[in-house]
N, C-alpha and C positions, 0 to 999 in steps of 0.2 A: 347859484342855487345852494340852500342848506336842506337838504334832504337825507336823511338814513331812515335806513328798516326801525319801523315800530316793534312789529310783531307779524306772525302767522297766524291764524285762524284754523284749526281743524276738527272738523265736525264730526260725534263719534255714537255710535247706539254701545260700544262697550267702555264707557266711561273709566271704572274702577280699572280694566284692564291698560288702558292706553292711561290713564294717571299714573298705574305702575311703571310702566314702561319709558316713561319721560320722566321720573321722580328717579327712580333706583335704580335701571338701564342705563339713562344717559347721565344723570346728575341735573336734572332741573331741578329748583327749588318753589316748594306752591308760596304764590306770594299776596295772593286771595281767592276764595271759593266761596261764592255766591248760589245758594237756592233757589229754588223757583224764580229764573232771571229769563221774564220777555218769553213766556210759555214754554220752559227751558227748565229740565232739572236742574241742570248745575252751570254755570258759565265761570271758569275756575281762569287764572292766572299764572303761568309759570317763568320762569327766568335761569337761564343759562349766560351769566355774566351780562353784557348789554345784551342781549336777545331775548326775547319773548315771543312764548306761545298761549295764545288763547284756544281753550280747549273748550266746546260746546257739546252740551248734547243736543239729540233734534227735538225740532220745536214739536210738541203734541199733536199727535195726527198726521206726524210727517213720516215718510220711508224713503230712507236714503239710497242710495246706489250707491252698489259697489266701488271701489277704487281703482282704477286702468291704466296703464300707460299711455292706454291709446286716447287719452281723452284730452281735451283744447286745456290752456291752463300749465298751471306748476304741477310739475310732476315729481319732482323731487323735492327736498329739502337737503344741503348735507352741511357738514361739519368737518372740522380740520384737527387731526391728531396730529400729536409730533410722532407717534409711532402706528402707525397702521396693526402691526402685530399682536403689539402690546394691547391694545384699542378691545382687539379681536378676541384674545384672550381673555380681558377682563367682563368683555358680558357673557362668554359662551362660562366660565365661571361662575356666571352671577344665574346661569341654566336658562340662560333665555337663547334659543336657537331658533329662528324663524330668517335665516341667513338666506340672501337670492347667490342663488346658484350660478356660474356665467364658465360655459368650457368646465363642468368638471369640476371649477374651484370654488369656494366662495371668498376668496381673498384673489386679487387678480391686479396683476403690473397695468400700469395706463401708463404712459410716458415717461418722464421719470418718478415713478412714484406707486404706490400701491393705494386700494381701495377693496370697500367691500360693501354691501348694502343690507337693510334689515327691514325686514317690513314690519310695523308697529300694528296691537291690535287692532286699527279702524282700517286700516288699510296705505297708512302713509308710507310711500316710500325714503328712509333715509339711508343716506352714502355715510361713509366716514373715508377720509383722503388723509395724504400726508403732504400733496401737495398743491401750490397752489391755483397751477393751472394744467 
């Protein structure tokens, strides 16, 4: 089989806000933004080296649900830093704090290794790791 990840898909009513957030938060690059696309304000493109996320808003007349852990499906997304720390500091710098909290910390040891997680305007869960399993 030749198979790898295309892209993610995430569906958003605060656009502008979660563009910021994947643009200047994590370092995505917009690599097309599309208007009025398929009853859709915007259906925009972004790219984090080979990865890609497509960013939708909802189709007209639609109301989304909320975001849950508890629900069937991808519940995370994350991402691999060489430094957890460093990672951690560079957005709470960049003043975006919306950090899940876990025991107390919002930076916290898994195995060997640390992580931390950020919930993004729509409600997406991502990690950032230092390692890889």
């Amino acid at each position: 089989m030749d198979l790898r990840v295309h892209h993610v898909c995430i569906q958003t009513e605060k656009y502008e806000e979660s563009l910021d957030f994947y643009t200047r938060i994590l370092g995505f690059k917009i690599i097309k933004e599309t208007e009025n696309f398929h009853k859709r304000e915007y259906n925009t493109w972004l790219s984090l080296g080979d990865f890609m996320i497509e960013i939708q808003t909802k189709k007209e007349g639609d109301i989304l649900k909320p975001w849950s852990s508890k629900a069937e499906g991808i519940v995370h997304i994350c991402f691999m830093a060489n430094d957890v720390k460093t990672e951690y500091n560079r957005i709470k710098a960049l003043g975006y704090n919306n950090f899940k909290i876990k025991n107390g910390e919002e930076i916290y040891k898994v195995e060997d290794g640390y992580l931390f997680k950020i919930k993004a305007p729509e409600g997406t869960e991502v990690e950032i790791r230092d390692t890889l399993i």
